[in-house]
C-alpha positions, -999 to +999 in steps of 0.1 A: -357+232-239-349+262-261-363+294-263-387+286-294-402+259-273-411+277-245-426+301-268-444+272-285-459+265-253-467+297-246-487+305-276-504+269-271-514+281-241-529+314-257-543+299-281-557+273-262-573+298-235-609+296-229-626+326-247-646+356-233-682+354-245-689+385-275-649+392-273-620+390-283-601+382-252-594+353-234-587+340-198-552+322-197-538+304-167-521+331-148-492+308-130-488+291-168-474+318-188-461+334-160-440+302-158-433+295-192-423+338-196-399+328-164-382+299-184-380+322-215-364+345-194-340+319-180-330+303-217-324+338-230-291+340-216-280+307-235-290+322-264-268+351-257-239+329-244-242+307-275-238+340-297-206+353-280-198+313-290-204+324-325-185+351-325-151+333-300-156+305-334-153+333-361-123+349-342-106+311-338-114+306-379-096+342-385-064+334-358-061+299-380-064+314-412-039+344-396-013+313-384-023+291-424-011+324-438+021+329-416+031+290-425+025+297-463+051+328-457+079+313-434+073+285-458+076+297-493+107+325-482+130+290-470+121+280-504+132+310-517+167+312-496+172+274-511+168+285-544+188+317-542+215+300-565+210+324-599+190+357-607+164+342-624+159+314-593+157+342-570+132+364-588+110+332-596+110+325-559+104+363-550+074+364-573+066+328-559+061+342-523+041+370-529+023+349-552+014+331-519+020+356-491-016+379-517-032+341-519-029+336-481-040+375-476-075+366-501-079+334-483-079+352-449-098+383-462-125+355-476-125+337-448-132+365-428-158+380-452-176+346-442-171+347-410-183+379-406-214+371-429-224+343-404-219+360-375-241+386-387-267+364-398-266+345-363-275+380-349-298+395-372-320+358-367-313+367-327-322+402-330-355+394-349-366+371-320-356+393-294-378+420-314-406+394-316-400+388-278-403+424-273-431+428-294-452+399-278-446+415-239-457+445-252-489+434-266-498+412-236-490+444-212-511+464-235-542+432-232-537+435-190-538+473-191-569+469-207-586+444-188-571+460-156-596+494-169-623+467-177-623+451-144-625+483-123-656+498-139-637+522-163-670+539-182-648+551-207-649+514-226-685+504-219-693+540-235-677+537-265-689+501-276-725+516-287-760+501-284-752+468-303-725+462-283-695+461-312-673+488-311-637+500-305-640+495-269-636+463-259-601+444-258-584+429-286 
């Protein structure tokens, strides 16, 4: 399964926790998203191996556009040396080359420019989940803390909730 999946599963576990009566929280299954953060854990390294993929593909696409270009040029200079017969000949098939040695420099550049442009779109989309990822952890170590001061009789929380019991002091 891929990453997203296992954070599929993970949020359908959250969401599918059994609520805490006049709260916000929720009692999840402990060994369950344990698990599932375990196999997120796990697939992350695939998705980091398939990005170093990405980027050995761009560099292959830039070596055969290098080696395309190179052809074009040992190409179109034997042209030139077979037409090397009169002045004008020549300087046609001089202007010829470079004609062909700047379009195979813009094709490379271009394809490279792409390249480059998909890369960093495969990253940016990687970096936004591992943000997300990050995010996520963050928020669920923030929930435990909090329920960790619940559960041991922290005063400070109870205090703060007032006599209808709403307030800022319960977990969200």
């Amino acid at each position: 399964m891929e990453v997203h999946e296992k954070l599929g599963q993970l949020a359908a576990v959250v969401t599918g926790a059994r609520g805490i009566p006049m709260s916000t929280s929720c009692v999840v299954d402990r060994e369950d998203v344990l698990r599932l953060v375990a196999d997120v854990r796990r697939l992350l390294p695939v998705e980091v191996q398939q990005a170093g993929d990405v980027l050995a593909a761009r560099d292959d696409v830039l070596t055969a556009a290098r080696q395309e270009a190179e052809h074009l040029v040992a190409d179109a200079r034997t042209r030139a040396d077979a037409l090397v017969e009169t002045q004008s000949v020549m300087r046609a098939a001089r202007e010829r080359a470079e004609h062909i040695v700047a379009s195979a420099r813009e094709e490379a550049a271009r394809l490279r420019r792409e390249a480059d442009s998909w890369c960093d779109g495969k990253l940016a989309d990687f970096e936004a989940e591992v943000q997300r990822l990050l995010q996520q952890a963050s928020r669920g170590r923030e929930r435990l803390r909090s329920r960790g001061a619940e559960a041991e009789g922290d005063p400070a929380p109870v205090a703060a909730t007032g006599e209808d019991g709403a307030g800022g002091g319960g977990a969200s």
